[in-house]
VEXKE-775544 format. One record per residue (C-alpha): residue number from 1; residue in three letters; x, y, z. Coordinates in nm, 2 decimals, decimal comma. Layout:
   resi   resn        X        Y        Z
    NUM    ALA        X        Y        Z
...
//
This chain:
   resi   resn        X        Y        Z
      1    UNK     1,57     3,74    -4,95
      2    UNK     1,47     3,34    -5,05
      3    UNK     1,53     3,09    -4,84
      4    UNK     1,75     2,84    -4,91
      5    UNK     1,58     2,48    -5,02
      6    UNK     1,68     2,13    -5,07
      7    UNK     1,71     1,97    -5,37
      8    UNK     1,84     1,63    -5,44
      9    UNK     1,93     1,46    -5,77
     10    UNK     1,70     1,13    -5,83
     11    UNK     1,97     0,95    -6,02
     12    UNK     2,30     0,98    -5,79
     13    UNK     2,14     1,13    -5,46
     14    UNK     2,37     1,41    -5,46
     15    UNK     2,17     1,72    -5,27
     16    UNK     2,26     2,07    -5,28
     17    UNK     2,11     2,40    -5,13
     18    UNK     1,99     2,64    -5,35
     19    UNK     1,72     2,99    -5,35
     20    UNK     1,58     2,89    -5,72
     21    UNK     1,42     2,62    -5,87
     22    UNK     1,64     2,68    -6,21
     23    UNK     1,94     2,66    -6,00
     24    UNK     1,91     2,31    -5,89
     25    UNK     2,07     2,12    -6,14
     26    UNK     2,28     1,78    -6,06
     27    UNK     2,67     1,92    -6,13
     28    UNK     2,74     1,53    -6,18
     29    UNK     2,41     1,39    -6,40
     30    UNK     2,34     1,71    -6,54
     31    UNK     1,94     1,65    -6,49
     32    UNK     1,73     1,91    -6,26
     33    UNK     1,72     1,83    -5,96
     34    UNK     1,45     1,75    -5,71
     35    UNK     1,29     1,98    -5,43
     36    UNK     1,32     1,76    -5,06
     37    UNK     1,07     1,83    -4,86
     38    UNK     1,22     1,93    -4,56
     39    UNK     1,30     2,24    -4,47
     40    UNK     1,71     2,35    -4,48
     41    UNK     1,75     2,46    -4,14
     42    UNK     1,60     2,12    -4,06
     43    UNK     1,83     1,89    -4,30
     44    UNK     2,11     2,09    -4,18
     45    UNK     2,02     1,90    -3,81
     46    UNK     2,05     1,64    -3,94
     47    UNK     2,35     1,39    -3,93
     48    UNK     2,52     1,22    -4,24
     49    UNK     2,30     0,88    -4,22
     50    UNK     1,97     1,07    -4,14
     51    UNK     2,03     1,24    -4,47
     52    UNK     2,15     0,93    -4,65
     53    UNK     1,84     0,73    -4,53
     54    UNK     1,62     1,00    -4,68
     55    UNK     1,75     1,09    -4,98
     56    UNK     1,77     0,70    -5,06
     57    UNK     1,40     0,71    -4,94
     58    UNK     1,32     0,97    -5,18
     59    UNK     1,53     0,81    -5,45
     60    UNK     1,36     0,48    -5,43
     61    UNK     0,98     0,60    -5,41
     62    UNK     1,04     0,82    -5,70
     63    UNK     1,24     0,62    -5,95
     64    UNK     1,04     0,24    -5,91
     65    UNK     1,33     0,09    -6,19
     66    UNK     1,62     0,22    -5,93
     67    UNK     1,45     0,03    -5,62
     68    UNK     1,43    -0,31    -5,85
     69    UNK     1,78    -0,29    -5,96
     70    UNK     1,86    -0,24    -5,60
     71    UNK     1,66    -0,51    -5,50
     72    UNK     1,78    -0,74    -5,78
     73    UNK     2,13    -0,65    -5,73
     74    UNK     2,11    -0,72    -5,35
     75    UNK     1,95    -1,10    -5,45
     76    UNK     2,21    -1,19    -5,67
     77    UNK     2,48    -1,09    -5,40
     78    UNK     2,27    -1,30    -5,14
     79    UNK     2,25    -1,57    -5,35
     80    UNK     2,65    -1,56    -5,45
     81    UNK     2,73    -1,51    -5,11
     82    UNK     2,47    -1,78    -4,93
     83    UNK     2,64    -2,06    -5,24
     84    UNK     2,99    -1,98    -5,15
     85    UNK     2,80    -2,07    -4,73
     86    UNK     2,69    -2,38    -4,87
     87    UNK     3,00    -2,48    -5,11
     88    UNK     3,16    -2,68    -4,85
     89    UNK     2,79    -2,81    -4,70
     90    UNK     2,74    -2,99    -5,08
     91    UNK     3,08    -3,09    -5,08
     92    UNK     3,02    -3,29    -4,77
     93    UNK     2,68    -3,41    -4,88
     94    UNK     2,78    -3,51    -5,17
     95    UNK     3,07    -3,73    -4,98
     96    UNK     2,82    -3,85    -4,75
     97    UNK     2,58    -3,97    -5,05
     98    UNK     2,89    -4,16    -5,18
     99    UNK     2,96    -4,39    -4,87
    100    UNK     2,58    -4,39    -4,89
    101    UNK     2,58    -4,57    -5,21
    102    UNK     2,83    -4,76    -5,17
    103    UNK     2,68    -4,94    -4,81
    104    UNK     2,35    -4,99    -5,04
    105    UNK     2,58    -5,15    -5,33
    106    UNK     2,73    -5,34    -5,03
    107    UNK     2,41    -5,45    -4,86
    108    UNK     2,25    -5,58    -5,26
    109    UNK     2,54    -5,82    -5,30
    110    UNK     2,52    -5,96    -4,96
    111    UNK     2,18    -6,01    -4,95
    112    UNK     2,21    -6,16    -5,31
    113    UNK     2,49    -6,35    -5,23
    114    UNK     2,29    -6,48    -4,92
    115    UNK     1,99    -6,59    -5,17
    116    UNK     2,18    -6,77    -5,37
    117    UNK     2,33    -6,96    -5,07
    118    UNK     1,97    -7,03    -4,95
    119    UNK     1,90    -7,16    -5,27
    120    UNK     2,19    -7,38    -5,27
    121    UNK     2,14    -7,53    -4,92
    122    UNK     1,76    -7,56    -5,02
    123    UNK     1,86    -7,78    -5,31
    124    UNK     2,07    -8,00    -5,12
    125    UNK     1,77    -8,05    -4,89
    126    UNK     1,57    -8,16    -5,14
    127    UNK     1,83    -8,41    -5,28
    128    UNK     1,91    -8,52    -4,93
    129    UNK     1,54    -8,57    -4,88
    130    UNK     1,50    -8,74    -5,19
    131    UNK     1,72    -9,06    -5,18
    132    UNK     1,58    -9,09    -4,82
    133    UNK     1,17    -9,12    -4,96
    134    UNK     1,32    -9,30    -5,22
    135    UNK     1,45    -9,55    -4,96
    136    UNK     1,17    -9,56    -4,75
    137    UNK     0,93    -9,68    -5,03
    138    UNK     1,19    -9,97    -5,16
    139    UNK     1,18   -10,07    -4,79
    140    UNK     0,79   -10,09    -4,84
    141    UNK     0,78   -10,31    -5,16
    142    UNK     0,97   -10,57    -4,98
//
């Protein structure tokens, strides 16, 4: 009498222990199924995430299109998941930017209003400095 073997199904990873090769067809996919290569006494050792882990490493080396939707799918969950991290992060950048702006909008007008002061005062210099040499040189002609 055969031996039983291992045989998995590369779309779903469901396995199954059968004698024949023409036997081992996938009850949910309907597709033949693939021979593991590990013996069944072995697999049976084995506990329930020793056989996931390599029937998911078996899946993923021999279907390349199943390990890049994995891989793609688990991105997109990372990057939903790190957004909805940083959702309240930009909301308090973006509240921080705002006082920001508005210090910078503060600091233009007082620096401009403190130019046009300096003008001011330095125009009233000059006047105050010019009926004085104006003065002077009236005192010199007499």
């Amino acid at each position: 009498m055969r031996e039983l073997s291992v045989y998995y199904c590369p779309k779903c990873g469901r396995y199954g222990y059968y004698q024949l090769l023409r036997n081992a067809v996938c009850s949910t996919c309907n597709i033949p199924m693939n021979l593991l290569d590990i013996r069944y006494p072995d697999f049976l050792h084995l506990n329930r995430e020793e056989r996931d882990r390599l029937l998911l490493q078996k899946m993923l080396t021999n279907t390349p299109s199943l390990s890049s939707y994995l891989l793609s799918s688990l991105r997109s969950r990372a990057t939903v998941e790190a957004a909805a991290l940083q959702e309240p992060r930009l909301q308090e950048l973006e509240t921080e930017n705002h006082q920001l702006n508005h210090t910078v909008q503060w600091m233009h007008q007082t620096i401009w209003t403190l130019l046009q002061k300096n003008k001011t005062l330095e125009l009233e210099l000059e006047a105050a400095r010019q009926p004085a040499a104006t003065n002077e040189n009236s005192d010199l002609d007499l």
